[in-house]
C-alpha positions as CSV (number, residue, x, y, z in Angstrom):
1,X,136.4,52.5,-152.2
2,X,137.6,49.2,-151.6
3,X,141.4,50.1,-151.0
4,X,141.7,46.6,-148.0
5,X,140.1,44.3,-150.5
6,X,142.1,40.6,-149.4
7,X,143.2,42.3,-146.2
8,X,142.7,40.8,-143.1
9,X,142.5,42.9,-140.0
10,X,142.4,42.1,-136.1
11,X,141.3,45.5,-134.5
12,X,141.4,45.3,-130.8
13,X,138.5,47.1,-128.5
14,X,136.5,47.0,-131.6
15,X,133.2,46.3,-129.9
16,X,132.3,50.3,-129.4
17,X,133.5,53.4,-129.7
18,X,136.6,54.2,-131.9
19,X,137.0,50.7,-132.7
20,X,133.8,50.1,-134.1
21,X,134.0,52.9,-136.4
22,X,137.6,51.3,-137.5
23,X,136.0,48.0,-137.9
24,X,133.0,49.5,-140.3
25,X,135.8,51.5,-142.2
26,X,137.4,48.3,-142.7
27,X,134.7,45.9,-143.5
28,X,133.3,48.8,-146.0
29,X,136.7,48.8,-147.8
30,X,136.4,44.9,-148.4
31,X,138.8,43.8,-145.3
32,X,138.3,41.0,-142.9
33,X,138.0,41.7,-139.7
34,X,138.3,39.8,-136.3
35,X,136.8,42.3,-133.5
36,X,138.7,41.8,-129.7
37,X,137.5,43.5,-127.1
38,X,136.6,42.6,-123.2
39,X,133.1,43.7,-123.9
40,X,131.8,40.3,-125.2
41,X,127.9,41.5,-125.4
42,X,128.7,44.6,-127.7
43,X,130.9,42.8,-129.9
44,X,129.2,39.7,-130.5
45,X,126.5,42.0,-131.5
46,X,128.4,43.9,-133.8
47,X,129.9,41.0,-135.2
48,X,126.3,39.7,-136.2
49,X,125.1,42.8,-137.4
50,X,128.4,42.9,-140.1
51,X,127.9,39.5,-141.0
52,X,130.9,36.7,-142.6
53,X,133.4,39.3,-142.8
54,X,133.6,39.5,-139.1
55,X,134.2,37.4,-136.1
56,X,134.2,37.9,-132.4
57,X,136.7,37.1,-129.9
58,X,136.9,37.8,-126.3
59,X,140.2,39.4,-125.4
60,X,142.3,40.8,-122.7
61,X,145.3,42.6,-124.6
62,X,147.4,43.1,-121.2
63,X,148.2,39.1,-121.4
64,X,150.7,37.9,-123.7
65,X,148.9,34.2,-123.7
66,X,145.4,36.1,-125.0
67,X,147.6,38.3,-127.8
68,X,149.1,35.0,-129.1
69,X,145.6,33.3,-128.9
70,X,144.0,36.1,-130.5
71,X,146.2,36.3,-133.2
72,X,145.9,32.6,-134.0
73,X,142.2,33.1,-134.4
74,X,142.5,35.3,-137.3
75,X,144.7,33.6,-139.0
76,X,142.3,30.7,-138.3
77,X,139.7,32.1,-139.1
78,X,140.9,34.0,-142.6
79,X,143.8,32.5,-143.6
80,X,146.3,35.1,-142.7
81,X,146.7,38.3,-140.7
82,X,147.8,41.6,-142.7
83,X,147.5,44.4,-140.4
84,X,146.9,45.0,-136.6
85,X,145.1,48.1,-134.8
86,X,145.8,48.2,-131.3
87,X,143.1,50.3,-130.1
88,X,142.0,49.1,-127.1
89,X,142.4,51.8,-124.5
90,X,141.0,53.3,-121.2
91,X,141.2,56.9,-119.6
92,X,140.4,58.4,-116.3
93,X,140.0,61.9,-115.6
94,X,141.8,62.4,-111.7
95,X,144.5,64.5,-110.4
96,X,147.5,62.7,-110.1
97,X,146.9,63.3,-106.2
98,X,144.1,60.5,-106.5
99,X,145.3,58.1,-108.3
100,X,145.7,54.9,-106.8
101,X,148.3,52.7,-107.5
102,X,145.6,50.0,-109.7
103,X,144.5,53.4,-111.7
104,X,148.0,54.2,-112.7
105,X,149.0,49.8,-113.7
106,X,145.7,49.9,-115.6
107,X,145.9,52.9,-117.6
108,X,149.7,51.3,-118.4
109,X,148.9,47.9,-118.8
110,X,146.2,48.5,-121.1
111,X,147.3,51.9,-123.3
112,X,151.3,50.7,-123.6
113,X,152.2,47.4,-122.3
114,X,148.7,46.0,-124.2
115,X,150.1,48.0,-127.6
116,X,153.6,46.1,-126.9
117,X,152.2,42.8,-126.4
118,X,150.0,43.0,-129.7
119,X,153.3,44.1,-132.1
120,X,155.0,41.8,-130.4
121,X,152.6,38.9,-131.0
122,X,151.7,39.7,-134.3
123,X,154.9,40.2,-136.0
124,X,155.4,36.2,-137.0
125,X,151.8,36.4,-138.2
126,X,152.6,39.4,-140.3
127,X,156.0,37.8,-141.7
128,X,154.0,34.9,-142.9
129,X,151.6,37.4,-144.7
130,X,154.4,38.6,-146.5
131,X,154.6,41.5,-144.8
132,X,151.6,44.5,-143.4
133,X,150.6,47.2,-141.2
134,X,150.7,47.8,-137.5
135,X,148.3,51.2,-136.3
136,X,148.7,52.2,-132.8
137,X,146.2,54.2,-131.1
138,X,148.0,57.3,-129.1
139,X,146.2,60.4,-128.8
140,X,146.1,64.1,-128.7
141,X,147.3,63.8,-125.4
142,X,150.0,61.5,-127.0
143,X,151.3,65.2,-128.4
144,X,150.7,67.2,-125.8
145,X,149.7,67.3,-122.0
146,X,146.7,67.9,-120.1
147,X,145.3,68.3,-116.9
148,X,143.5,65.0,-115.1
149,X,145.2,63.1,-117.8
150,X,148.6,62.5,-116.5
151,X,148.5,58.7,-116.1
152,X,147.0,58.6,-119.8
153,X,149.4,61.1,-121.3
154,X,152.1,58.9,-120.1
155,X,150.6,55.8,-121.9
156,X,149.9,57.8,-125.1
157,X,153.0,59.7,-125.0
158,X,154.7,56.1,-124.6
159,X,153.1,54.9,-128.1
160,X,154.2,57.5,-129.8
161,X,157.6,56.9,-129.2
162,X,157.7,53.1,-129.5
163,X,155.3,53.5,-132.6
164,X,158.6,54.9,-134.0
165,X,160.9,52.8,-132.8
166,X,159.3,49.7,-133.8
167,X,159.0,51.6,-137.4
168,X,162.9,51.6,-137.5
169,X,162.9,47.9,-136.6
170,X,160.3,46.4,-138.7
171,X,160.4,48.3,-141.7
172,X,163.2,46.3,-143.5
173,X,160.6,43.4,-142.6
174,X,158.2,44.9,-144.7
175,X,155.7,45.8,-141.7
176,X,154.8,49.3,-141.6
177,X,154.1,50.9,-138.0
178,X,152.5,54.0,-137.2
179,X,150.0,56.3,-134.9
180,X,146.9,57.7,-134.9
181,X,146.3,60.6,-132.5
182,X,142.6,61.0,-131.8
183,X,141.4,64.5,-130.1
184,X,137.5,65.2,-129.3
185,X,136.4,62.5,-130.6
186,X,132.9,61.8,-129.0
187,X,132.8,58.1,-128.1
188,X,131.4,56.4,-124.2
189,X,135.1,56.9,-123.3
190,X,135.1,59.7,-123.5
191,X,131.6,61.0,-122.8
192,X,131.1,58.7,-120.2
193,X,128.2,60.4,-118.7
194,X,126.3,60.6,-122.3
195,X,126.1,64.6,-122.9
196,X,123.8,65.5,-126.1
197,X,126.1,66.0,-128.7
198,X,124.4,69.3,-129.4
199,X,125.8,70.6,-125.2
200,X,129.4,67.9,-125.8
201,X,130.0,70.0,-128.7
202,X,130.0,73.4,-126.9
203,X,133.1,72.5,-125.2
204,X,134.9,72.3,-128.5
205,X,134.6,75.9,-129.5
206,X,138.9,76.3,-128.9
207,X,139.3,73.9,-131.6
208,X,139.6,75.1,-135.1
209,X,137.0,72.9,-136.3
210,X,134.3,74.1,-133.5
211,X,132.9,70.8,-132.9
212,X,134.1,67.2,-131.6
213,X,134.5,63.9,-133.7
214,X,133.0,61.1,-134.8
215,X,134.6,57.1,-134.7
216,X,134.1,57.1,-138.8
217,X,136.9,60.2,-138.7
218,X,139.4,57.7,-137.1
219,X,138.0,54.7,-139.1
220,X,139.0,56.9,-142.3
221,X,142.6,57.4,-140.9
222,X,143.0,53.9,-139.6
223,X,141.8,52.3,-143.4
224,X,144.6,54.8,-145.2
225,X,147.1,53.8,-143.1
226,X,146.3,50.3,-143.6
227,X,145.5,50.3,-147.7
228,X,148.6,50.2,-149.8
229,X,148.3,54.3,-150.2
230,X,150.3,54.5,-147.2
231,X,153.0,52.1,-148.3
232,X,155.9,55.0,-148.1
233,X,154.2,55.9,-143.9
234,X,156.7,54.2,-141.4
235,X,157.2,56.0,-138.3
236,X,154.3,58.5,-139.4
237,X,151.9,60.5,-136.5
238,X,148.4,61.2,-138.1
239,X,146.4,63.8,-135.9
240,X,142.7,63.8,-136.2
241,X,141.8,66.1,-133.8
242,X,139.9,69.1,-135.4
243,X,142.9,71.3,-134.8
244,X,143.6,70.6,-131.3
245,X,147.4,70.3,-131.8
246,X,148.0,72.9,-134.5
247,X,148.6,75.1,-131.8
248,X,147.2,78.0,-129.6
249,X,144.7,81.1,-129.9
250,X,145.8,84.7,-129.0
251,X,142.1,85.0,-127.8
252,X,142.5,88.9,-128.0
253,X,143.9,88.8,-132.0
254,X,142.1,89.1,-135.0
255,X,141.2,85.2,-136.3
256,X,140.3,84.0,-132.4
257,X,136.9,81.9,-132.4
258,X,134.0,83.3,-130.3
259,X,132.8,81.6,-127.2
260,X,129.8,80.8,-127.8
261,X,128.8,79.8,-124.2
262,X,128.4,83.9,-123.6
């Protein structure tokens, strides 16, 4: 399919991960696609690999300054700017007892403040486009809590709700806004100490779908959301989590999964 043929995209933390399965959705649909991410080696090299529909620019998305440079990159580089992912994101997995004070500003700063900045920057650029599509990274966590994730929840709880807030404002401006809300998806975030997938995935037996993720499931979701299919989504939460947040087993019922660790 080639549903973002025309488009161009600037998908932030593109260089690995989530983001680099968004930016090979996108570029395989027929969008343009400038990759920002702090991790210059990764996407430089990624940005070679996909060739002239994609550039590379170094980017810190908790500075205002760097969103409005950023954004004036893609529009320099392709001619205009029709939809932004804010994906960049980090996560770590402490007790709210050890969190230091730079844990808790960094996890903010990057996961909200960053998504602010971005819609906030890119709105003129979209206007001039004649209108397009902001996607917001929350999470799973975004829907409900967990434990070592409080920081985090807080971020991706507070996406979710400006995601929809900013869908009231900018709808009648003809920029659709809405979140993705990935769950077990197996990415170096999230598996930072590299498990097999084969052991990663025995974790995942609670989940409906019995096994974690892939970045090409949120790439999928990110490139409908962005393609004129989702022209009537504004305000819109799409879960891609295998189930996570459907809700809860009775582990003694009929229809529970079997652990398959015993």
């Amino acid at each position: 399919m080639q549903r973002l043929t025309g488009k161009v995209a600037l998908v932030t933390g593109g260089a690995r991960g989530i983001g680099e399965g968004i930016v090979r959705r996108f570029v395989e649909e027929g969008a343009k696609v400038l990759i920002t991410d702090v991790l210059t080696e990764e996407g430089e090299a990624l940005a070679a690999e996909l060739g002239a529909a994609t550039a590379f620019v170094r980017h810190d998305v908790t500075s205002l300054s760097a969103w409005q440079e950023a954004i004036a990159a893609a529009e320099a580089k392709f001619g205009r700017l029709d939809c932004l992912v804010n994906n960049a994101g980090v996560i770590t997995f402490k007790r709210l007892d050890d969190l230091t004070e730079a844990d808790i500003r960094r996890i903010i700063d990057v996961n909200l403040l960053g998504t602010m900045f971005g819609c906030q920057a890119a709105i003129p650029a979209l206007e001039r486009a004649g209108g397009g599509s902001i996607v917001n990274m929350s999470s799973a966590d975004g829907i409900s809590g967990a434990n070592s994730l409080t920081a985090y929840c807080a971020s991706k709880f507070g996406v979710r709700g400006f995601t929809k807030a900013l869908a009231l404002e900018l709808g009648p401006r003809k920029i659709r806004v809405n979140s993705i809300h990935p769950g077990g998806i197996l990415t170096p975030l999230s598996n930072p100490t590299n498990i097999p997938r084969e052991h990663y995935d025995r974790g995942f037996w609670i989940y409906p779908a019995q096994k974690s993720g892939a970045p090409s499931d949120i790439g999928a979701a990110a490139a409908y959301l962005a393609s004129d299919d989702a022209l009537y989504c504004m305000g819109t939460e799409l879960s891609v989590d295998g189930g996570l947040n459907a809700g809860h087993y009775y582990m003694s019922m009929p229809g529970a999964p079997t652990d398959p660790n015993k």
